[in-house]
C-alpha positions in Angstrom: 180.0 256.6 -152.0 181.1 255.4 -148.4 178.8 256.8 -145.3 180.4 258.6 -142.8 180.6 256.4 -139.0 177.6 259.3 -137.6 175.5 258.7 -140.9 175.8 254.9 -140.5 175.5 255.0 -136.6 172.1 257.6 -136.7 171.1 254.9 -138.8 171.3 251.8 -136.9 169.6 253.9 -134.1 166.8 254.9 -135.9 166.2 251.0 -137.0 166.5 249.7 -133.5 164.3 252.7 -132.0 161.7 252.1 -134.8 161.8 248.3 -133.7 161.3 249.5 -130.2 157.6 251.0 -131.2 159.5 254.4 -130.3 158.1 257.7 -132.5 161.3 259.4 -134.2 162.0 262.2 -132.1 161.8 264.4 -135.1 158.6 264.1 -134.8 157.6 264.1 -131.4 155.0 267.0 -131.2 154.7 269.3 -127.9 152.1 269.1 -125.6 151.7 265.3 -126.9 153.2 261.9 -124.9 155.5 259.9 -126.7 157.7 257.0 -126.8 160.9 257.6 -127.6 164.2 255.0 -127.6 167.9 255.5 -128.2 171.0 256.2 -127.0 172.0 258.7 -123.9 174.8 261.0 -124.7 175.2 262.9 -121.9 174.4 263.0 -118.3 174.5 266.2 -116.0 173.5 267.7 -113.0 171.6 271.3 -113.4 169.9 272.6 -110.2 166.4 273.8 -111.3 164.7 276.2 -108.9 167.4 275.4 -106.2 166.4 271.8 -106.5 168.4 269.2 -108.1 167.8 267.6 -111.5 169.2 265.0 -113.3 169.7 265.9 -117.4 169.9 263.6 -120.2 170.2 263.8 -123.8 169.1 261.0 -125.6 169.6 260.6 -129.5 167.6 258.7 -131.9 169.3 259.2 -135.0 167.1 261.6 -135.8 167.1 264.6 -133.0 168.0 264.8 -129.8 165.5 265.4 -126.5 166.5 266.3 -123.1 165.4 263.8 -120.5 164.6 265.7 -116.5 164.3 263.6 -113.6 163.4 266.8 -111.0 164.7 266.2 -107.4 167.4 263.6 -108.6 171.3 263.6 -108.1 171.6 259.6 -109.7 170.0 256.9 -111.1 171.7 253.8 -111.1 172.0 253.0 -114.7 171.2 256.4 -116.3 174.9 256.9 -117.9 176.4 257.9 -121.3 176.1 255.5 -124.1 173.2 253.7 -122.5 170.7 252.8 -124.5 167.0 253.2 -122.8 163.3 253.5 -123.9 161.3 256.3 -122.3 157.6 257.6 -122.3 156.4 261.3 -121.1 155.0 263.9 -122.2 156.9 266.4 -124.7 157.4 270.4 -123.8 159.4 272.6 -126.0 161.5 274.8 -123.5 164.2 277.4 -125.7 163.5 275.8 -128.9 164.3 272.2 -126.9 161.8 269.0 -126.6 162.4 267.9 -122.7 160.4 265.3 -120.9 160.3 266.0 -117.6 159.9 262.6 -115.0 159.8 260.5 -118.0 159.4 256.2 -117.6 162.1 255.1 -118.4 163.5 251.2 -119.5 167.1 250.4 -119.9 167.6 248.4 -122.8 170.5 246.0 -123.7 174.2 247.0 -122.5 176.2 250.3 -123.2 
């Protein structure tokens, strides 16, 4: 049987993130730091508490956790398809894992 493109691509993901040292963010825990690595999907803007915030999802292959940068409007190289490994502690905010001010390492092209 032939893999769908997603089911192949979540998988090449999930090798290169293991390769990274990065804990699948399926099973990131809350309240615990982690490493995680993959690919950014999207990128927004969302004020929080009047201030700005930069917002970004990053997928593994396994789940997805929002990335906060609090006080940000840009960083240079923080755009969709990026790949990047990042480090921070794991919250659980409306049944979503976030990491707010996380470290962050761009990794290899888009």
């Amino acid at each position: 049987m032939a893999s769908s493109t997603a089911e192949l691509e979540a998988e090449e993901l999930q090798k290169s993130a293991g390769g990274e040292g990065a804990t699948p963010i399926t099973q990131c825990s809350e309240r615990r730091r982690h490493r995680v690595a993959g690919t950014l999907r999207t990128v927004t803007l969302r004020p929080r508490g009047g201030a700005p915030a930069l917002e970004a999802e990053l997928y593994d292959g396994t789940d997805v956790v929002s990335l906060v940068w609090l006080g940000r409007r840009r960083i240079a190289g923080i755009d969709p398809g990026r790949k990047l490994r990042a480090e921070g502690l794991v919250s659980v905010q409306d049944g979503r894992k976030v990491i707010f001010n996380p470290r962050y390492e761009l990794r290899g092209g888009s």
